[in-house]
N, C-alpha and C positions, 0 to 999 in steps of 0.2 A: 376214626373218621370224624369226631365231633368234633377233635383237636383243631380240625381243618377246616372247621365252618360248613364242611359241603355234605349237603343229603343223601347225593345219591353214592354208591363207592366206588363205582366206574370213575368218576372223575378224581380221585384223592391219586393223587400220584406220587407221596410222599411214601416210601417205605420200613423205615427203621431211624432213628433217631437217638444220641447218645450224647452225654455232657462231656469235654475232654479237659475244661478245665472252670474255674469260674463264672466264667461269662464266654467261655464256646463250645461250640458243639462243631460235630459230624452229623449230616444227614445222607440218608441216599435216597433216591427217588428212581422212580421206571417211569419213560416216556414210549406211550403204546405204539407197536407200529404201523397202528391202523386207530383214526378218532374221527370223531364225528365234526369236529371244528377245527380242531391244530392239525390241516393239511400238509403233508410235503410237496413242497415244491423243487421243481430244479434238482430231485432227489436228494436235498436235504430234509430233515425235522424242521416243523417249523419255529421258529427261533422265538415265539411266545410263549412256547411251552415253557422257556427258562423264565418270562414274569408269571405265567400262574405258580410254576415250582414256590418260585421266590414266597408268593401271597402267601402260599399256602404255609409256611414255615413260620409266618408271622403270628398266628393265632396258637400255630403248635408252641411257637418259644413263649408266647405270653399265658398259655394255662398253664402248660404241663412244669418249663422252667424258672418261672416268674409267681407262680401262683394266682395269676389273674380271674377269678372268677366267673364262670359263662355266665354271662348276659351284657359282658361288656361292651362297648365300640369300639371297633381299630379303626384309625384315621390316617390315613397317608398323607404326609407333609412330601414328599419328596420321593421319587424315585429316581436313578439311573444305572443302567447295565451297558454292557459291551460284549460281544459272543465273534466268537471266530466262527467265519461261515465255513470254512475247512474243517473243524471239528462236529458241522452238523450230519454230513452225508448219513445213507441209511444203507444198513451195513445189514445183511439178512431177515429175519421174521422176527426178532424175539423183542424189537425196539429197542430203545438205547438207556443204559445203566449209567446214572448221573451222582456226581457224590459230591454235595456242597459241603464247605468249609466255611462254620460261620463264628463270626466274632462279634459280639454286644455290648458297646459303648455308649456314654453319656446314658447311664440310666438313670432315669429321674424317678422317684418313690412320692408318693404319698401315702401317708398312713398307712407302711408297711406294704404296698402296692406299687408296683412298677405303674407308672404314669406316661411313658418315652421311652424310647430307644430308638439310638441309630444302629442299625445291621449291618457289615458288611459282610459280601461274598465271595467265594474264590471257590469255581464250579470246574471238575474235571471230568472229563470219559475216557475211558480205560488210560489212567495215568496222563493224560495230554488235558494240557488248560483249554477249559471249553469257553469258561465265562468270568466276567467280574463284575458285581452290582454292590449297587448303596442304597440304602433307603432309611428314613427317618417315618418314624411314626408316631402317634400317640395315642391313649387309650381311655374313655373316657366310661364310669359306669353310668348306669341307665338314668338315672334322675338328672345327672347333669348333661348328660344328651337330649331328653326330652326339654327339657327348660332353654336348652341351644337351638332345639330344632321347631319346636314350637307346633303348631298343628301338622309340619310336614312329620314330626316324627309318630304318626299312627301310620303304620304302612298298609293299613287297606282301604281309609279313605285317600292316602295318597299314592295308589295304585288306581282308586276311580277316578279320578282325577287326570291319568293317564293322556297324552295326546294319542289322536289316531297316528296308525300310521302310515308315514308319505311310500309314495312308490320308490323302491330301491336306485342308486345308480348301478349300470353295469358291471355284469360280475367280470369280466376280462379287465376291467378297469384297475378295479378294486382289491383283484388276488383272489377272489372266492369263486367258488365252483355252484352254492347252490346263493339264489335269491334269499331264503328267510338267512344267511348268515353276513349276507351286506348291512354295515351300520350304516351308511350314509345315502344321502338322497340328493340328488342335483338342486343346482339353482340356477336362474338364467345369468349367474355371476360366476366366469372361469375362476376354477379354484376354491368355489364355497360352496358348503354342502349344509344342510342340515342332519343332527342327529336322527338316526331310526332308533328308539328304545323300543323294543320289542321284549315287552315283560315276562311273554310263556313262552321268550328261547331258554332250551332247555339245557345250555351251558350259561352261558352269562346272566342268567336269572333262576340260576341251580334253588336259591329258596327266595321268598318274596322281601325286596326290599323298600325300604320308602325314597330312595333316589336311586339315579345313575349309577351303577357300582364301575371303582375304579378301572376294570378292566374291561367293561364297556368303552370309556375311555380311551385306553390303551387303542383297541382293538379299531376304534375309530380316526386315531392318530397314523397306527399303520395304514390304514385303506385310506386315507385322505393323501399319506406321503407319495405310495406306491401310485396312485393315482394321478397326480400332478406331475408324477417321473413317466408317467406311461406315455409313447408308448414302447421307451425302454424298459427292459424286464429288470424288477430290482428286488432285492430280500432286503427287508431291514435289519440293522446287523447291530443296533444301539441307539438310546436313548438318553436323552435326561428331561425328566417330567417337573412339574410343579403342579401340585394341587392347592389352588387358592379359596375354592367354596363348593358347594356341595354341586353337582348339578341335577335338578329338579325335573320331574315328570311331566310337571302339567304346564309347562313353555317352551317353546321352539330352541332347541342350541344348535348356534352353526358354527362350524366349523372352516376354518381356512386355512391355506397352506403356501409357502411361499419359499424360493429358492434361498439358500446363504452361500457362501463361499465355502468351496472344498475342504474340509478338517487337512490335519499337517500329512494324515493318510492318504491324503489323495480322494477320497471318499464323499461324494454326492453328499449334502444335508439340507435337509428343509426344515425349517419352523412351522410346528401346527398349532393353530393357538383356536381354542374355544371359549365363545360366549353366551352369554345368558341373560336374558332380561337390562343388555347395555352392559354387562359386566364380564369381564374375562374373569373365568374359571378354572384356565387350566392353559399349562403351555406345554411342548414337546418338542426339543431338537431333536432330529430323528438324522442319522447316518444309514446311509444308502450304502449296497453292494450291488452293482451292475453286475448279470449274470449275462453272458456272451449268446446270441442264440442258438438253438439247435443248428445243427446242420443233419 
């Protein structure tokens, strides 16, 4: 469980892990078929279970296969994934058995220490391609984080520090079923939302951090896409992120979202870009999957 950064072990979803050559491994993972945040929709998994999987692999590959020392920092430079909504359906009680194929390039070392890596993924369920992600990270130990982060890196004055927080946007909007799991909060600007960082949700703030954590983030890019696609019904089926700076507790980030031109798929895409104090922090081309309505 430690490997995975996460406290509690209901959320570690990683199960076994093995090196098959140098620089790759096999993992497998269980995605439960009942969670408290990763809902199905549309009777599919939802399809962010494949970025916390991912997350979670990152801290595993950097202690257990890298040697990286706990107390370090993992930093995401870059994320993108793609998932077949056909390989999500939910197929009985026992949830869904995931097995990534991962491969570790351009690693950078310092002083005997992995410093970088780029990941990539190639995720299957029962023998059928579910997924493919990339991601670029870096790792930085504790002194040269504090000296980077500056008074934001004590995370319990920059937890009091904290904004209140805004009243949610609607949950039919946004893909969520209860109010405390909405990131985002209206403005009287279609399209723009501010962040809700809600520090004692008890998924996205599994242990206390000093900013935003990436999958805050994430999870805020999905409900802002779904949202501005509403009130067609859509799954997000792919990404590609950039992380450009931290984002921080104690100022307003909003959020916006904006239509682009269909991918060569055919496939809905919007640009979700977040700011912070005048500054963009973070971008997300996000691909859409129109899901047909009930009848």
């Amino acid at each position: 469980m430690s490997y995975t950064h996460k406290t509690n072990p209901a959320e570690v979803l990683l199960v076994s892990w093995c090196r098959t050559g140098d620089d790759t491994f096999t993992v497998t993972a269980r995605w439960p078929r009942e969670h408290a945040f990763y809902l199905d929709r549309f009777g599919r998994h939802d399809p962010l279970f494949l970025t916390e999987t991912v997350r979670q692999t990152l801290p595993l590959l950097s202690h257990a296969a890298y040697d990286v020392p706990f107390g370090h920092q993992l930093l995401w430079k870059d994320f993108g994934w793609d998932i077949d909504p056909d390989a999500l359906w939910v197929d009985g009680d026992d949830g869904a058995d995931v097995v990534l194929h991962l491969t570790c390039s351009d690693v950078k070392y310092r002083k005997g220490r992995a410093t970088a890596v780029t990941l990539a993924v190639e995720a299957e369920r029962a023998g059928r391609r579910l997924a493919t992600a990339r991601t670029r990270f870096t790792i930085q130990d504790r002194a040269v984080y504090e000296r980077l982060r500056g008074r934001y890196a004590d995370i319990e004055s920059a937890n009091a520090r904290a904004l209140p927080l805004p009243p949610p946007s609607p949950t039919q909007q946004t893909g969520r079923d209860r109010f405390e799991d909405v990131v985002l909060s209206c403005t009287d600007v279609p399209h723009r939302w501010q962040l809700r960082t809600d520090t004692s949700h008890p998924v996205l703030f599994d242990h206390p951090v000093d900013h935003a954590p990436g999958m805050l983030l994430l999870e805020a890019a999905r409900q802002a896409a779904q949202a501005a696609a509403h009130p067609r019904q859509t799954l997000v089926v792919g990404m590609q992120c950039d992380f450009s700076r931290y984002a921080e507790l104690d100022a307003p980030c909003w959020f916006t979202a904006k239509s682009l031109p269909d991918d060569l798929d055919g496939r809905p895409r919007m640009l979700v870009t977040a700011e912070q104090n005048d500054e963009e922090i973070f971008t997300s081309v996000i691909a859409l999957h129109e899901v047909a309505p009930a009848r």
